[in-house]
C-alpha positions in Angstrom: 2.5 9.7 -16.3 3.0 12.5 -13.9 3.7 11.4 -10.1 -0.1 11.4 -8.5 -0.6 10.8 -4.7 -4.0 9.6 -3.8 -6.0 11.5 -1.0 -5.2 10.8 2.4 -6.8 11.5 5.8 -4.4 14.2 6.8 -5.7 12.8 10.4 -3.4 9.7 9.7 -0.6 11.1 7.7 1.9 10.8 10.2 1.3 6.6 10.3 -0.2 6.0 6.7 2.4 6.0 4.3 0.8 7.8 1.0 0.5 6.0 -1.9 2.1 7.3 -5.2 1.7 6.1 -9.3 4.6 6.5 -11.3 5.2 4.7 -15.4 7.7 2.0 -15.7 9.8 2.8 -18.7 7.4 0.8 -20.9 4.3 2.7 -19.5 3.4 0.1 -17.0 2.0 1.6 -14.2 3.7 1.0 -11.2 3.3 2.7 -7.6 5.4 3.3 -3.5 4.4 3.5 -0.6 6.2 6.8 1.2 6.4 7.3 4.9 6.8 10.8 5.3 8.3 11.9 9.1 6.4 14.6 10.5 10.0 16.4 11.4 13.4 16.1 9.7 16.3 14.4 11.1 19.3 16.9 10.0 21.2 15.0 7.0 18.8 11.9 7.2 18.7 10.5 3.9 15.2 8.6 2.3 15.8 4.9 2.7 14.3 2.8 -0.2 12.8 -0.1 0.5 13.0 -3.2 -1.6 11.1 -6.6 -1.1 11.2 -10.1 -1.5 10.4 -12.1 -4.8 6.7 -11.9 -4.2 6.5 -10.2 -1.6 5.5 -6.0 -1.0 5.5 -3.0 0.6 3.6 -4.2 3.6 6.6 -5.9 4.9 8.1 -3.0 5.5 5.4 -1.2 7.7 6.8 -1.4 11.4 10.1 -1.0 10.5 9.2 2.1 8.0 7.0 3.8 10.5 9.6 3.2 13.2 12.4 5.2 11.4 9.8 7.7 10.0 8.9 8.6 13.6 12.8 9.1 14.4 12.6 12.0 11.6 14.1 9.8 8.1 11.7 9.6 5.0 11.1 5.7 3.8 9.9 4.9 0.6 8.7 1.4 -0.6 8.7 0.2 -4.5 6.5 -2.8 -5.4 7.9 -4.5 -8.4 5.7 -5.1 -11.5 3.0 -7.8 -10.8 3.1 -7.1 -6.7 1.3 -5.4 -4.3 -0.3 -2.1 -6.0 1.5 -2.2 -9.3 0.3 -3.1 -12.4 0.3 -6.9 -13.0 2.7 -7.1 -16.6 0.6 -9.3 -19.5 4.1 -10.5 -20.3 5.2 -12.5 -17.4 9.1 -12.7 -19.1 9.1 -8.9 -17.8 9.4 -10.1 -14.1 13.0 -10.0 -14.4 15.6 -8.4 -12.3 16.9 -6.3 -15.1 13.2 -5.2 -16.1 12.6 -3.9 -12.4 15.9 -2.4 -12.2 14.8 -0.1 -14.7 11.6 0.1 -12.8 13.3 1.0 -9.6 15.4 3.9 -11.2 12.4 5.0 -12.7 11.2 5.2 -9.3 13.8 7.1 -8.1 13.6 9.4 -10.8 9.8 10.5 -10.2 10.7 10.5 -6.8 13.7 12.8 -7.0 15.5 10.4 -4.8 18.8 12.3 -5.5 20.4 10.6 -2.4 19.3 7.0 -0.5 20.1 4.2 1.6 18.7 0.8 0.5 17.2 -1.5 2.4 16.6 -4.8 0.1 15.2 -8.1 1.7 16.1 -11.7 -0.1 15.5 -10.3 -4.1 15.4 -6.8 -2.8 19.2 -7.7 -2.1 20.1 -8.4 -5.2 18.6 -5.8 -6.6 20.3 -3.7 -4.3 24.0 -5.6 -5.5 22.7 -4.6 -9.1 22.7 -1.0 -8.0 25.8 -0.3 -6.8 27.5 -0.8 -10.5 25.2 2.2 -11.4 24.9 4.3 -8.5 28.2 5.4 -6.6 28.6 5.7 -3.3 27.4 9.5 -3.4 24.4 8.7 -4.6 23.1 5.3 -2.5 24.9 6.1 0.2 24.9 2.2 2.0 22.5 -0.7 1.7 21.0 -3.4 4.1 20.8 -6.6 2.9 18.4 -8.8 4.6 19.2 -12.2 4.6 20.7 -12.4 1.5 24.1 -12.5 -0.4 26.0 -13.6 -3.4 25.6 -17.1 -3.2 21.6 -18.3 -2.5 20.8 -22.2 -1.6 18.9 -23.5 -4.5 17.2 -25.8 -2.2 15.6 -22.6 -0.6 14.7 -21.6 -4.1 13.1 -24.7 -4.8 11.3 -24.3 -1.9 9.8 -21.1 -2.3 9.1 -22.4 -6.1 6.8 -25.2 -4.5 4.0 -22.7 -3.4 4.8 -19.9 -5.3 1.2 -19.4 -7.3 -0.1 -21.8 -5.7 -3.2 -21.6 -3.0 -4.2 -18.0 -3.8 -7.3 -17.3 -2.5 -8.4 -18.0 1.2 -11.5 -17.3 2.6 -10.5 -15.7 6.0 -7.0 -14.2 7.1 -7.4 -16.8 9.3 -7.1 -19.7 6.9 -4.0 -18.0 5.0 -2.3 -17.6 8.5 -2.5 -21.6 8.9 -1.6 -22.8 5.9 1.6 -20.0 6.1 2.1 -21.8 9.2 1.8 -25.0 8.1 4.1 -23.9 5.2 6.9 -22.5 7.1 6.9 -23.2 10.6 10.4 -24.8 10.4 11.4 -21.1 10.0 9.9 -19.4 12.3 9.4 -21.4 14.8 8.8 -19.1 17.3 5.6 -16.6 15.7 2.1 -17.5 17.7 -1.1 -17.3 16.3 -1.2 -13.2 16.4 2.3 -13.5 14.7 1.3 -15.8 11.9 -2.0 -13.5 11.4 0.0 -10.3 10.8 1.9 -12.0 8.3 -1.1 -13.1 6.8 -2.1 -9.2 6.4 0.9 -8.3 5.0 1.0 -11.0 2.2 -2.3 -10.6 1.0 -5.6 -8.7 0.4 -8.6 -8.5 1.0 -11.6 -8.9 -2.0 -14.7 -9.9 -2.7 -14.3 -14.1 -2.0 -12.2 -13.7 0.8 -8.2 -12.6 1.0 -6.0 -13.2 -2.2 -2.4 -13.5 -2.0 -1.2 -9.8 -3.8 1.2 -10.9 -6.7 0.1 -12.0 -10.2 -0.2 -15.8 -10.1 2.5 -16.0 -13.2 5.3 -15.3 -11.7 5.4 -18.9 -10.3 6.2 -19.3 -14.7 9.9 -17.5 -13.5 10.9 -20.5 -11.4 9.3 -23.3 -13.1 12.0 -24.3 -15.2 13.9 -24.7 -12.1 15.9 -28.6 -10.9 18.4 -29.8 -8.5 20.6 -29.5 -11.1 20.0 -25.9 -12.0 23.7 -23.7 -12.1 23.4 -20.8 -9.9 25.4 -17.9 -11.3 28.2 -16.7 -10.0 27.2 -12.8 -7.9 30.4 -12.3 -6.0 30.8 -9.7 -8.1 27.9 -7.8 -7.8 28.8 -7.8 -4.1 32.0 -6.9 -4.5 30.7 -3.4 -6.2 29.6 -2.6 -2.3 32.7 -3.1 -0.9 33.2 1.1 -1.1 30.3 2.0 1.2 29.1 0.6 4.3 26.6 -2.4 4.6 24.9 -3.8 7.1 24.0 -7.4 6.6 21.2 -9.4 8.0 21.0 -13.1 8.7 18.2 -15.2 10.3 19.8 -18.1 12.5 17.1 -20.6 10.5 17.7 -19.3 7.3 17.9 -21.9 4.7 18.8 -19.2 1.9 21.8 -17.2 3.1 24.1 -19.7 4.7 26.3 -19.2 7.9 29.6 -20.3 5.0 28.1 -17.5 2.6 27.6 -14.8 5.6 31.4 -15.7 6.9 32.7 -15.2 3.4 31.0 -11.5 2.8 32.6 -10.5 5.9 35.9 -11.4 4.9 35.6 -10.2 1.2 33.9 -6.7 2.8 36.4 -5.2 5.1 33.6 -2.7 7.2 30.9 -5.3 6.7 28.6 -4.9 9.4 27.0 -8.2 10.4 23.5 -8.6 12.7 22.3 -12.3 13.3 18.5 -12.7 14.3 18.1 -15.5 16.3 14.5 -18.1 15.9 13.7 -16.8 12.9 14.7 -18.0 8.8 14.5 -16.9 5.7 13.6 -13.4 5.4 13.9 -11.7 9.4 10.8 -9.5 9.8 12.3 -7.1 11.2 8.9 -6.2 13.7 11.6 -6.5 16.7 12.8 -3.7 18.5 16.4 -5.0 18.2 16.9 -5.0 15.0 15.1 -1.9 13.8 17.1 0.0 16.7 20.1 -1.8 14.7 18.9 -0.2 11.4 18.3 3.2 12.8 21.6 3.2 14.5 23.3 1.7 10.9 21.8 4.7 9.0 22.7 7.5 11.6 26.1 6.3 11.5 26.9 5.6 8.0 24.9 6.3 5.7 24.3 10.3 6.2 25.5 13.2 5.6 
């Protein structure tokens, strides 16, 4: 399938990011989001943007339209199954390996020839993945957003006790309290407008109400999971990064990246620059200014030409 971009108000261009369709390697259609800047930054290469396990492009809107407005191009890749891809009738193929493929397809239609990554919890480690198979003149340096080689299982677990679960709401509203009932203990300090944005990014709206915008099976990836579950070993997928700069993220509540795993990727990543978000957990939102002046500063300095 060729690259289509659907009509936009050419009004709004300059704060909608355009929406563009692209085949996965099996033919599954999958689709960005790109935020084009209405001037160039000189030598500002494209940042991809990569979310969380069920998460999608919407996460990414303040902090996308931020660096778009300082002159860099941002593109964001929903995985198979999320946000305005194709849900897969095989839910096996929501695998890391499968959407690597899908993200270099991405790139491909995209002629992303050069990048910066920006990956978020799963979005990391996809990012990891891509350093064995892009060097260092190709994805130039990466973000990792509260996540590293070693992930708490009990976070995991966590996450796999909703995931799928409570789909539907009838209001925004209604999502944004139960998220908040949910997952308060990490982010303690979001109000009621706070809670409600989050709300918008994680779902929909439709015809019953608001629905949660991943396919319901890919709770089926995690349910095999115990307390006894081996985690595999990824300290050497980050160890592939250790030629080109990073810039990694921790939130001060996170109860997936611990403060032992953060220490340990500074000492095993010589230039490894470190940012700690205080009052918020597992994954930052990145809607402050702080750390999306961080970011912009990161990429000026590091990762262009």
């Amino acid at each position: 399938m060729a690259d289509t971009l659907l009509p936009e108000d050419r009004s709004q261009a300059a704060s909608r990011p355009e929406l563009v369709y692209f085949s996965a390697p099996d033919g599954l259609t999958l689709a960005a989001r790109v935020w084009n800047p209405t001037s160039h930054e000189n030598g500002a290469v494209p940042l991809v943007c990569l979310a969380g396990l069920s998460r999608n492009w919407r996460d990414f809107g303040d902090i996308a339209a931020y660096l778009a407005s300082l002159g860099r191009k941002v593109v964001a890749f929903d995985y198979r199954g999320r946000g305005d891809s194709a849900h897969d009738p095989d839910w096996h193929n929501y695998a890391i390996p499968v959407e690597g493929h899908d993200i270099d397809a991405g790139l491909a239609a995209l002629q992303l020839d050069r990048f910066a990554v920006l990956g978020t919890s799963r979005g990391g480690l996809h990012a990891m993945a891509m350093a064995h198979r892009y060097g260092r003149h190709r994805m130039s340096a990466v973000v990792l957003n509260d996540v590293g080689p070693r992930i708490e299982l009990k976070s995991i677990l966590r996450i796999a006790a909703t995931l799928g679960k409570g789909m539907r709401h009838r209001t925004y509203e209604d999502l944004a309290l139960r998220l908040r009932s949910q997952s308060q203990d990490q982010f303690p300090l979001l109000d009621g407008d706070g809670w409600n944005k989050l709300a918008h990014q994680l779902a929909k709206p439709d015809a019953e109400g608001v629905l949660l915008d991943y396919d319901p099976a890919l709770a089926l990836t995690l349910s095999a999971l115990d307390d006894a579950t081996p985690w595999p070993d990824q300290w050497p997928l980050f160890e592939a990064l250790v030629d080109r700069p990073v810039l990694a993220i921790r939130g001060t509540r996170s109860d997936l990246l611990s403060q032992e795993t953060f220490t340990l990727m500074a000492a095993r990543h010589p230039h490894l620059q470190t940012m700690i978000i205080d009052g918020e957990g597992h994954a930052p939102l990145l809607w402050d200014a702080g750390s999306q002046d961080r970011i912009a500063r990161f990429l000026t300095e590091f990762a262009d030409y």
